[in-house]
C-alpha positions as CSV (number, residue, x, y, z in Angstrom):
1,X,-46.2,-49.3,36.7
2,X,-46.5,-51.5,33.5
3,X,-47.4,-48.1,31.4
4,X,-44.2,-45.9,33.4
5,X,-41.8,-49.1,32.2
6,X,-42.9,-49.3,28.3
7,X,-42.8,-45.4,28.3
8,X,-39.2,-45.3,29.5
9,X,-38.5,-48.3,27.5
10,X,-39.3,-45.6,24.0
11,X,-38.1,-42.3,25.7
12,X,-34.8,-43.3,26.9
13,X,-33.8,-44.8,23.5
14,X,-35.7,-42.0,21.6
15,X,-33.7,-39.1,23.8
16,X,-30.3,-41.1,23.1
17,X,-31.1,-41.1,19.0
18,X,-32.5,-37.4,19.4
19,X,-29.3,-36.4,21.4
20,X,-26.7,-38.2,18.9
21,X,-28.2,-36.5,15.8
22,X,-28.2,-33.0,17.6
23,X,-24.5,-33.8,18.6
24,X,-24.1,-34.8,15.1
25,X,-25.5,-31.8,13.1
26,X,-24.5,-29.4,15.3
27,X,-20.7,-30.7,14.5
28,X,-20.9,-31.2,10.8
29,X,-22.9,-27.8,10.7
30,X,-19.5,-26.6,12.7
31,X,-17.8,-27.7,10.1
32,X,-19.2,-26.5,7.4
33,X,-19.6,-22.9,8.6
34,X,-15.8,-23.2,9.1
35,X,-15.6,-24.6,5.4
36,X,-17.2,-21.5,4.2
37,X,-15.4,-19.1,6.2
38,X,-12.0,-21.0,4.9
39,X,-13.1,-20.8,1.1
40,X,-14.3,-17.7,1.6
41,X,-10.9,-16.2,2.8
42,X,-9.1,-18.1,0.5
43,X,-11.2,-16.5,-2.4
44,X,-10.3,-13.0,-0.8
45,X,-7.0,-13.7,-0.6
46,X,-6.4,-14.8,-4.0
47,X,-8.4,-11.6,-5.2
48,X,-6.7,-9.4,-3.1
49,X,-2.6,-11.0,-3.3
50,X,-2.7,-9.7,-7.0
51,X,-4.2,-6.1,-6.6
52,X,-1.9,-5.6,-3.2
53,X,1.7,-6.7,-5.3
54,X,0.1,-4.0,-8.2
55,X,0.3,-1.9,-5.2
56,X,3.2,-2.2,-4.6
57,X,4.9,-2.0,-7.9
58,X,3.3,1.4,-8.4
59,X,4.1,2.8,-5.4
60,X,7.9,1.5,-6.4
61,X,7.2,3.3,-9.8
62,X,6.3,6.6,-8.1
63,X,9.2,6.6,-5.8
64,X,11.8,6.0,-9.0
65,X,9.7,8.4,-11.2
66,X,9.6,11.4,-8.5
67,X,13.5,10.8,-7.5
68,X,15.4,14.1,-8.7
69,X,16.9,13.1,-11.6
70,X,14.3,11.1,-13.0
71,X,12.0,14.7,-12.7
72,X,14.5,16.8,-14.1
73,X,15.2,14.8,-17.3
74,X,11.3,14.4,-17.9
75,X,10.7,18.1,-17.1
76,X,13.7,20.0,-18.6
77,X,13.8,22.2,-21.7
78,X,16.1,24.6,-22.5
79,X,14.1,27.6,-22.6
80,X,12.7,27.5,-19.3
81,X,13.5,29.7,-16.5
82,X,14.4,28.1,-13.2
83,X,11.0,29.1,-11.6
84,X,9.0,27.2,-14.5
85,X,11.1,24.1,-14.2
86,X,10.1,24.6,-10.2
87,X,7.1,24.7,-11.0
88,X,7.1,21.8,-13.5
89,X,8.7,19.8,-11.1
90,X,6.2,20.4,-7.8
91,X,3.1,19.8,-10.2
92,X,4.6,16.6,-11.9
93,X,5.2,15.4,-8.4
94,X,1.9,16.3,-7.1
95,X,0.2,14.6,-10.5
96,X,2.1,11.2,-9.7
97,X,1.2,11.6,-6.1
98,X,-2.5,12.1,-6.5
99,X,-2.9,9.4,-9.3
100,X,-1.0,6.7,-6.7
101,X,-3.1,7.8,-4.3
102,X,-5.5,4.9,-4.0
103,X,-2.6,2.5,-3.5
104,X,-2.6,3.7,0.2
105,X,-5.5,0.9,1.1
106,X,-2.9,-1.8,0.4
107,X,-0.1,-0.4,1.4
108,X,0.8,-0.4,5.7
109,X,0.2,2.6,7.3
110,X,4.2,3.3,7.8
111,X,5.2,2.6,3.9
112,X,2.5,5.1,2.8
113,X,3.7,7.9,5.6
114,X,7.2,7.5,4.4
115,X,5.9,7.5,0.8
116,X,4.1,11.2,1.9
117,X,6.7,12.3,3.5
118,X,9.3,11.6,1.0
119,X,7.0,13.6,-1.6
120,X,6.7,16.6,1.1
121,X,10.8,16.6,1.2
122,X,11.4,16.2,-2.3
123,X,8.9,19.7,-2.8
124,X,10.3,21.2,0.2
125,X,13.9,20.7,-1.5
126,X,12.8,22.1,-5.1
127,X,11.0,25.2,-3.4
128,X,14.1,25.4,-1.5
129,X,16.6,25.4,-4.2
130,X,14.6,27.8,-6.0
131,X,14.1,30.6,-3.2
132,X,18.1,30.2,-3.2
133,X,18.4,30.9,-7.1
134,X,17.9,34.4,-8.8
135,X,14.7,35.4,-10.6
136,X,16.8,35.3,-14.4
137,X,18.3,31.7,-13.3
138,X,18.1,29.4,-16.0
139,X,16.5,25.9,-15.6
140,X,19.8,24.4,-15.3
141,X,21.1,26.0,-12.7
142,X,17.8,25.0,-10.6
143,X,18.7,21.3,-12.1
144,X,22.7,21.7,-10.5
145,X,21.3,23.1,-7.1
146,X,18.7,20.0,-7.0
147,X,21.6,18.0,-8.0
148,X,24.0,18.9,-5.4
149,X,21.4,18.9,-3.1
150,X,20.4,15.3,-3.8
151,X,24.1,14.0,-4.1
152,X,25.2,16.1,-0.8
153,X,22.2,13.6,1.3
154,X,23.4,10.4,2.3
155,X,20.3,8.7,2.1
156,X,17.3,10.8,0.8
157,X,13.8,10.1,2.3
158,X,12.4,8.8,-1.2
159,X,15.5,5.7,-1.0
160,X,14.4,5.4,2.8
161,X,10.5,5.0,1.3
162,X,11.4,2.6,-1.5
163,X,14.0,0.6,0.6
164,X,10.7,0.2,3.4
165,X,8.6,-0.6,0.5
166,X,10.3,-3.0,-1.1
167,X,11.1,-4.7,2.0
168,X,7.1,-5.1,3.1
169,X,6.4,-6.6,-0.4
170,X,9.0,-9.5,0.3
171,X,7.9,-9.9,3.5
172,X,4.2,-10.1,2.4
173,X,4.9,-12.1,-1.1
């Protein structure tokens, strides 16, 4: 009975001790995994805030370089026909299309299908304008049609796109 005493006497003392330190790493161990985890977000984030708000900016950039007007005084000359200021036009948007396109991964999902389909509009309207036109128009009359086309729509998909975009970077930023 002695020997069953002095052993409980060491285990009961030795299980609390062993019990608190388990309690006791297992939180600070906790505690630091969630640590990590925090720094570890925080580092992402402050990798990530800078290339998402360069995102952004581009895609703004190819929205006001792919508007209309903005096409037609970069493209113009005076000795093209309307069909090669068409198809100026469709490539230059296509070329500012395809070199944005990586901005899609930090962009939503809706700003970069309004961004698409405000390209697919803007080439539907140039083809359109230019199946309407002769085949000895000049490039300024394709210019007037796209013109009157763009001033005769209220609000064109590409103001829609930028207006969405600009309102998710504030929101974000």
């Amino acid at each position: 009975m002695v020997v069953l005493r002095d052993v409980l006497l060491i285990l009961i003392p030795a299980l609390l001790v062993g019990a608190t330190i388990y309690f006791l790493l297992k939180t600070y161990l906790k505690g630091e995994a969630e640590r990590r985890t925090n720094e570890y977000k925080t580092e992402r984030l402050r990798l990530i805030t800078p290339l998402r708000l360069q995102a952004y900016e581009r895609i703004v950039l190819l929205l006001e370089r792919i508007t209309p007007s903005q096409l037609i005084m970069r493209n113009i000359n005076r000795d093209m026909t309307a069909l090669e200021l068409q198809n100026a036009l469709v490539s230059n948007i296509r070329q500012e299309f395809d070199h944005n396109l990586s901005q899609q991964l930090y962009i939503s999902s809706n700003a970069w299908e309004l961004v698409k389909n405000a390209r697919e509009a803007l080439i539907s309207g140039i083809n359109s304008a230019g199946s309407e036109l002769k085949e000895d128009a000049s490039a300024t009359d394709l210019a007037q049609l796209i013109f009157e086309g763009e001033l005769g729509s209220e609000r064109s998909l590409i103001n829609k796109a930028l207006e969405y975009v600009k309102k998710e970077a504030r929101e974000n930023f």
